[in-house]
C-alpha positions as CSV (number, residue, x, y, z in Angstrom):
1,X,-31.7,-63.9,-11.5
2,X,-34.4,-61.1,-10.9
3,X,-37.4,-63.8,-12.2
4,X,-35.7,-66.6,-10.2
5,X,-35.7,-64.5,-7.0
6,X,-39.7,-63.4,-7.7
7,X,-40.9,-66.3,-8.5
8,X,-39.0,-68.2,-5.3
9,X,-40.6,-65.3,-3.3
10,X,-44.2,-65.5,-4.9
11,X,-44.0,-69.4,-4.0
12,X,-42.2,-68.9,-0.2
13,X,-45.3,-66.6,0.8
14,X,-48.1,-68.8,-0.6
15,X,-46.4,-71.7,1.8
16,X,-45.9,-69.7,4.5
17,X,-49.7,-69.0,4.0
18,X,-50.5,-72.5,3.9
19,X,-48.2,-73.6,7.1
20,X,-49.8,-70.7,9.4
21,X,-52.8,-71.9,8.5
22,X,-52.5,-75.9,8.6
23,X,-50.5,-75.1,12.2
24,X,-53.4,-72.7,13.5
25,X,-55.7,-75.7,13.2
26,X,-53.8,-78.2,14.7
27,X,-53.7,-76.0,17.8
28,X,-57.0,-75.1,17.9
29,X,-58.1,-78.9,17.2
30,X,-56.1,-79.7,20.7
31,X,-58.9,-80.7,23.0
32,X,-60.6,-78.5,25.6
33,X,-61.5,-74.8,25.0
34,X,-58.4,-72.4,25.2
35,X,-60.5,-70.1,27.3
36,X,-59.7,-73.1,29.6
37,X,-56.0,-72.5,30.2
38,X,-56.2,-70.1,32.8
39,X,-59.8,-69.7,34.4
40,X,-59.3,-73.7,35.3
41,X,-58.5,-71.4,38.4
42,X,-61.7,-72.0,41.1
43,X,-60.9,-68.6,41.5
44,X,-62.0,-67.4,37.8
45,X,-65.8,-66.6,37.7
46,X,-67.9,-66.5,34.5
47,X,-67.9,-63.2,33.9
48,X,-63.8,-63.3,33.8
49,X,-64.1,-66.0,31.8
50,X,-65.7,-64.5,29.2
51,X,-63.7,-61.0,29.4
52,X,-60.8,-63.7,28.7
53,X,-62.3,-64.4,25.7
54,X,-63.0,-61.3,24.6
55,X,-59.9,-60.0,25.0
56,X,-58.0,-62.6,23.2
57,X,-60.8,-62.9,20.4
58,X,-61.6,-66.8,21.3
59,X,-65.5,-65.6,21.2
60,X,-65.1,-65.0,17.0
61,X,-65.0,-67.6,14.4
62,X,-62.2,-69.6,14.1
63,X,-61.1,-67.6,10.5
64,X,-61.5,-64.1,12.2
65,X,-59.4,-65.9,15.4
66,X,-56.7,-66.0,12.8
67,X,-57.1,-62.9,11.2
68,X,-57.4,-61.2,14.4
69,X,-54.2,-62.9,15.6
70,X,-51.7,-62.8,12.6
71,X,-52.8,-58.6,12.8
72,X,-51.8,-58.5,16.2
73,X,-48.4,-60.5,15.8
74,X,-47.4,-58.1,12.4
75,X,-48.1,-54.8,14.5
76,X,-46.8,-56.4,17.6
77,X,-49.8,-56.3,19.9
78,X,-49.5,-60.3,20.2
79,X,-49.5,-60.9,24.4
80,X,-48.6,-64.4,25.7
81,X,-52.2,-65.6,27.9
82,X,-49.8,-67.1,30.8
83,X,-48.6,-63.9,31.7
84,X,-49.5,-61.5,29.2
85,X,-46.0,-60.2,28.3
86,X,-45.5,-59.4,24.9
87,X,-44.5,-62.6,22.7
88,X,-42.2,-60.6,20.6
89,X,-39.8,-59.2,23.3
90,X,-40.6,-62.5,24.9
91,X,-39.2,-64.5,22.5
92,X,-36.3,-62.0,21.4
93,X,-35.3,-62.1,25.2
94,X,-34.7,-65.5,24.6
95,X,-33.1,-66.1,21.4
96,X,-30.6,-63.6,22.7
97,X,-29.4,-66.2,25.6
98,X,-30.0,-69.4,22.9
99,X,-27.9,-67.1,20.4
100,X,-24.4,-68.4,21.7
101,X,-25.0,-71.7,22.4
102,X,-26.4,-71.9,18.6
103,X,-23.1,-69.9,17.1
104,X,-20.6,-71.6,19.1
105,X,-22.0,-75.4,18.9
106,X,-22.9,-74.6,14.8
107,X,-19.1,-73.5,14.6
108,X,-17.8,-76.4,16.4
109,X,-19.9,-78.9,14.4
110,X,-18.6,-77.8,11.2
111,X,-15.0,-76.6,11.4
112,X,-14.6,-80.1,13.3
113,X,-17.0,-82.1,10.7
114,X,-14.6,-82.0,8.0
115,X,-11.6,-82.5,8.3
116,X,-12.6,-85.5,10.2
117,X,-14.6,-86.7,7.4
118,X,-12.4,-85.6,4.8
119,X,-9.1,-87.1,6.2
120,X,-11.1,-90.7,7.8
121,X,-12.3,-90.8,3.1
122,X,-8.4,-89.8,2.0
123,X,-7.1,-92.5,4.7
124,X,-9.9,-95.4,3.7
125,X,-9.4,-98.6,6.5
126,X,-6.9,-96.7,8.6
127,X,-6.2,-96.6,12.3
128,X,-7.9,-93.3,12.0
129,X,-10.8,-94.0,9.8
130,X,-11.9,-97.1,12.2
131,X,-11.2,-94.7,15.5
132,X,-12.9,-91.9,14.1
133,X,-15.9,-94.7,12.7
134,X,-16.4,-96.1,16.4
135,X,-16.0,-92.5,18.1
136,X,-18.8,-91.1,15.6
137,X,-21.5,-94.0,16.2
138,X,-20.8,-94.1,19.7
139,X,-21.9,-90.7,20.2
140,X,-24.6,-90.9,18.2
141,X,-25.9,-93.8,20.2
142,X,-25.3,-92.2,23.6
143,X,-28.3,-91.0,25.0
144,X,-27.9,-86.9,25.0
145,X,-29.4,-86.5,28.5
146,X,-27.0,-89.3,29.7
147,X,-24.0,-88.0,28.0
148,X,-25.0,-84.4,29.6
149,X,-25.1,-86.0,33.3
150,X,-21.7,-87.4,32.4
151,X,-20.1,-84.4,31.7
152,X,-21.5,-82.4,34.5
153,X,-20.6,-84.9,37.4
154,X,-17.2,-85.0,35.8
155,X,-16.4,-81.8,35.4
156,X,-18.0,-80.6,39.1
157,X,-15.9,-83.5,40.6
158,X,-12.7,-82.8,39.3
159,X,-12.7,-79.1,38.5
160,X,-15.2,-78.4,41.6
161,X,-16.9,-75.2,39.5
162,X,-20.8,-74.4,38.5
163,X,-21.5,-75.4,35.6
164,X,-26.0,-75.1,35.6
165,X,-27.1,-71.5,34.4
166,X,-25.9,-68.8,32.3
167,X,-23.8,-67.7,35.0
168,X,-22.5,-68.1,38.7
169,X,-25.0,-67.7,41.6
170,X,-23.6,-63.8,43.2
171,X,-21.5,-63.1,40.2
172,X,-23.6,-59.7,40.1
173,X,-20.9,-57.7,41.4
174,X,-17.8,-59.0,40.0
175,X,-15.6,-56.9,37.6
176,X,-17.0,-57.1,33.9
177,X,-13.5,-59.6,33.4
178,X,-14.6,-62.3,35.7
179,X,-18.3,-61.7,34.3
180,X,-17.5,-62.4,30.6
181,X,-15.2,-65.4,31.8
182,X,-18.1,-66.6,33.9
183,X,-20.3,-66.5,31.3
184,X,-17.8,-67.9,28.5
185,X,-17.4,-71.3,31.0
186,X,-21.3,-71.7,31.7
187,X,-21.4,-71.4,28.1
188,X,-18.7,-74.2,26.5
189,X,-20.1,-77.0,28.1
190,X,-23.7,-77.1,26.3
191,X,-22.1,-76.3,23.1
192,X,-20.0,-78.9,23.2
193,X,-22.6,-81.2,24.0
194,X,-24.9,-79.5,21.4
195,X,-21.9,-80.5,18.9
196,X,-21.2,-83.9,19.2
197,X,-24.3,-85.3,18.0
198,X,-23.9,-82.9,15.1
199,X,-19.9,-83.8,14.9
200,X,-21.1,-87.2,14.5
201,X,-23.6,-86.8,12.3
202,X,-21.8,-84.2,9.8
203,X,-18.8,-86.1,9.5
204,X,-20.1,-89.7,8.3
205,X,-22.0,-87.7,5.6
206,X,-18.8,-85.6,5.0
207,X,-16.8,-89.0,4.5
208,X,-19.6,-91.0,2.4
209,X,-19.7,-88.1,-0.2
210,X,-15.9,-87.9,-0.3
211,X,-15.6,-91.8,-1.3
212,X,-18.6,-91.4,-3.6
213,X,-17.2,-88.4,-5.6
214,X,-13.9,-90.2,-5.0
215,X,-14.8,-93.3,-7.3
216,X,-16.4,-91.2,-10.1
217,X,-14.5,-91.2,-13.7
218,X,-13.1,-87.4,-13.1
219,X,-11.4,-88.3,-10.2
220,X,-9.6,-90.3,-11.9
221,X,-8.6,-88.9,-14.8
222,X,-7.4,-85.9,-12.3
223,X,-5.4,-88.8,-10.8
224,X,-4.2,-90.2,-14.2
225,X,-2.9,-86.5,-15.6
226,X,-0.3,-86.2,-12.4
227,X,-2.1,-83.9,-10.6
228,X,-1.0,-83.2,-6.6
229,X,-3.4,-85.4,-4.4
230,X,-4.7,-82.3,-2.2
231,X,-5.3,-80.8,-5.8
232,X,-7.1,-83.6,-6.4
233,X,-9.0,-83.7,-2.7
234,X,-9.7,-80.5,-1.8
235,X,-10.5,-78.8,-5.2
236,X,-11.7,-81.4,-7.8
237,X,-13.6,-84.3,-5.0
238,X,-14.6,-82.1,-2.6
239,X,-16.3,-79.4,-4.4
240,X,-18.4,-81.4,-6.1
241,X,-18.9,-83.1,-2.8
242,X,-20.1,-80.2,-1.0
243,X,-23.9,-80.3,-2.6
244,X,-25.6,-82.1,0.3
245,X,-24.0,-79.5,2.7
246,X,-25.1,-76.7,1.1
247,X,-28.7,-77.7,1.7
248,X,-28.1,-78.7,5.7
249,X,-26.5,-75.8,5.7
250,X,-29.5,-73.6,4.7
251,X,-31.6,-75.6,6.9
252,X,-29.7,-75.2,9.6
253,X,-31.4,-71.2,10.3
254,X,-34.5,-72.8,12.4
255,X,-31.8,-74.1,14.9
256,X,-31.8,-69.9,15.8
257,X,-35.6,-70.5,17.0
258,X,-35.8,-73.9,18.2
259,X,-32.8,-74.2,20.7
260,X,-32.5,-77.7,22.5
261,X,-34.9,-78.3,24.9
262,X,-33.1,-81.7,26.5
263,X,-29.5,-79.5,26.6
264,X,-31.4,-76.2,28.2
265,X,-33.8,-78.0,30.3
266,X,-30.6,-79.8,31.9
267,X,-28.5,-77.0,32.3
268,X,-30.6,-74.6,33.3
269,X,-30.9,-72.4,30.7
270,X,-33.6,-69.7,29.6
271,X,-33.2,-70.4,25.6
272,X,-35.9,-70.1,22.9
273,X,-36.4,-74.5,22.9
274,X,-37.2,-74.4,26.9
275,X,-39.6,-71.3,26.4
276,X,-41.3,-73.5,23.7
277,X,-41.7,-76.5,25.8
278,X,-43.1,-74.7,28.7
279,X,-45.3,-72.6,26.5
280,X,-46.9,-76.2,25.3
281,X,-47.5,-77.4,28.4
282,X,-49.3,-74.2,29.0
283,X,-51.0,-74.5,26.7
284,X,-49.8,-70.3,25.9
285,X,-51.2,-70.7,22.1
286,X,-49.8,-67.3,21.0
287,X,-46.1,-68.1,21.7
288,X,-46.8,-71.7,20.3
289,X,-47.9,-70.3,17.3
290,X,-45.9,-67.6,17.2
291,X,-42.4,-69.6,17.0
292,X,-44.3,-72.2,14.4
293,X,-44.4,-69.1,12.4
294,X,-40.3,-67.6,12.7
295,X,-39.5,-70.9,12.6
296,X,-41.0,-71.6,8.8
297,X,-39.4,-68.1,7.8
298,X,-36.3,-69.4,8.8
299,X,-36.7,-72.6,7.0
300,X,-37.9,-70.7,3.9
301,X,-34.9,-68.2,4.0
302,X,-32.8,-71.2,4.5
303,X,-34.1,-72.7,1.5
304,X,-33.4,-69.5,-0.7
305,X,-30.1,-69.2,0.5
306,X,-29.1,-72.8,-0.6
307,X,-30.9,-72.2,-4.0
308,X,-28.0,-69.6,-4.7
309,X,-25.0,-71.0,-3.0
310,X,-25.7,-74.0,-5.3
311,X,-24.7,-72.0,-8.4
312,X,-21.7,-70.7,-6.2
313,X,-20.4,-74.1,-5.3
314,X,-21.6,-75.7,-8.6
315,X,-20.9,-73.7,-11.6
316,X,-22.9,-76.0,-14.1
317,X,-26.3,-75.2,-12.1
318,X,-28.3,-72.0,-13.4
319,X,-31.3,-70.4,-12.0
């Protein structure tokens, strides 16, 4: 276990190396200078221009530009160049309010995934199986921005209540009761529309592992010895069909950084995937770079984690 955990964290770092490197050149090969982001301004004159530059290191090399910038983001000093906040507390302030809508739509994907998968596999070419079938590719066909602008106009016309935002325009003053219940309703419909896709998704996979484990030679010979069917289901097929999941489930840590950009864009709402989007079109290279970065930590983490629930869930797989 203690070599296995070294070895995994010896090979995480050298490709964490290797992504912030390979992602610092793809933004810097972007065309234009960066120095060009801001003093595109008529109002900039040379000489700010180049105090830009020197204050965000553009006028070193491109290998002491990375040097220079991974220091300041490990001791903090990293500033966005739109409006030189701090990218750190920038970015924390965000994945606070993209926090909830990533718990509550993660939790509603898979406590909902599989027991619709599992039960549409027991009940093979049933009424269920085929309704559950046409539900799943019909939401995954729907366009997400369409299927947003369907739920909004239908639940403003019939239950007449804001739904855009984190919370309701002049709430400020309302008792903390009606705050947390304000913010609990702004809050339910992007996570349900962040969890259908997944819904979807999740549970086809859930169901196509089920049959497959289903039709291998253990199955049956659970079947054959008179064992209970949910024995047979939910300890014997479905264990050993749990695999796959275990690596989505490790990769599904980056969804803490990236947020949706289509679901907060639409409803308004300051999350870490909108702060990312406007931060391209900005052209604000620290942030960019900065989320690429959390964003392959999380992945690697994600990775680890899966490495050792696999020996959990799987009792034949050693380190």
């Amino acid at each position: 276990m203690i070599s296995f955990i070294g070895r995994s964290v010896i090979q995480k770092i050298v490709t964490l190396f290797f992504v912030s490197v390979v992602s610092f050149l793809i933004i810097h090969l972007a065309p234009g200078e960066p120095s060009q982001v801001d003093p595109m301004n008529p109002k900039f004159t040379p000489e700010m221009v180049e105090r830009f530059r020197q204050q965000f290191h553009l006028d070193k090399p491109l290998y002491g530009q990375y040097l220079l910038f991974y220091k300041d983001l490990f001791t903090g000093k990293t500033v966005s160049w739109k409006d030189n906040q701090s990218v750190l507390k920038k970015i924390w302030d965000r994945f606070l309010n993209s926090l909830p809508l990533f718990v509550v739509g993660t939790l509603l994907t898979w406590t909902l995934s599989f027991p619709v998968g599992i039960r549409a596999a027991i009940r093979r070419g049933s009424l269920f199986d085929q309704g559950s079938t046409f539900v799943a590719y019909f939401l995954i066909s729907i366009p997400g921005f369409f299927f947003a602008y369907l739920l909004i106009i239908l639940v403003v016309m019939h239950f007449q209540v804001p739904v855009i935002g984190m919370q309701t325009f002049g709430m400020g003053d309302s008792s903390p009761v009606h705050m947390i219940m304000d913010r609990i309703w702004h809050l339910l419909l992007p996570s349900i529309l962040g969890a259908t896709g997944g819904i979807a998704v999740l549970s086809r996979y859930v169901r196509s592992q089920m049959l497959e484990v289903g039709g291998q030679d253990y199955i049956r010979t659970a079947r054959a010895k008179g064992l209970p069917p949910d024995e047979v289901n939910y300890h014997h097929a479905l264990r050993n069909a749990l695999l796959p999941f275990v690596t989505m489930f490790g990769l599904i840590l980056p969804g803490l950084i990236g947020g949706s950009v289509i679901i907060e864009s639409i409803f308004s709402w300051p999350g870490m995937g909108r702060m990312a989007y406007e931060a391209i079109l900005a052209r604000d290279y620290p942030v960019i770079l900065t989320v690429n970065f959390i964003s392959a930590v999380l992945v690697l983490i994600g990775t680890f984690i899966s490495d050792l629930l696999y020996m959990v869930v799987d009792p034949r797989i050693r380190l």
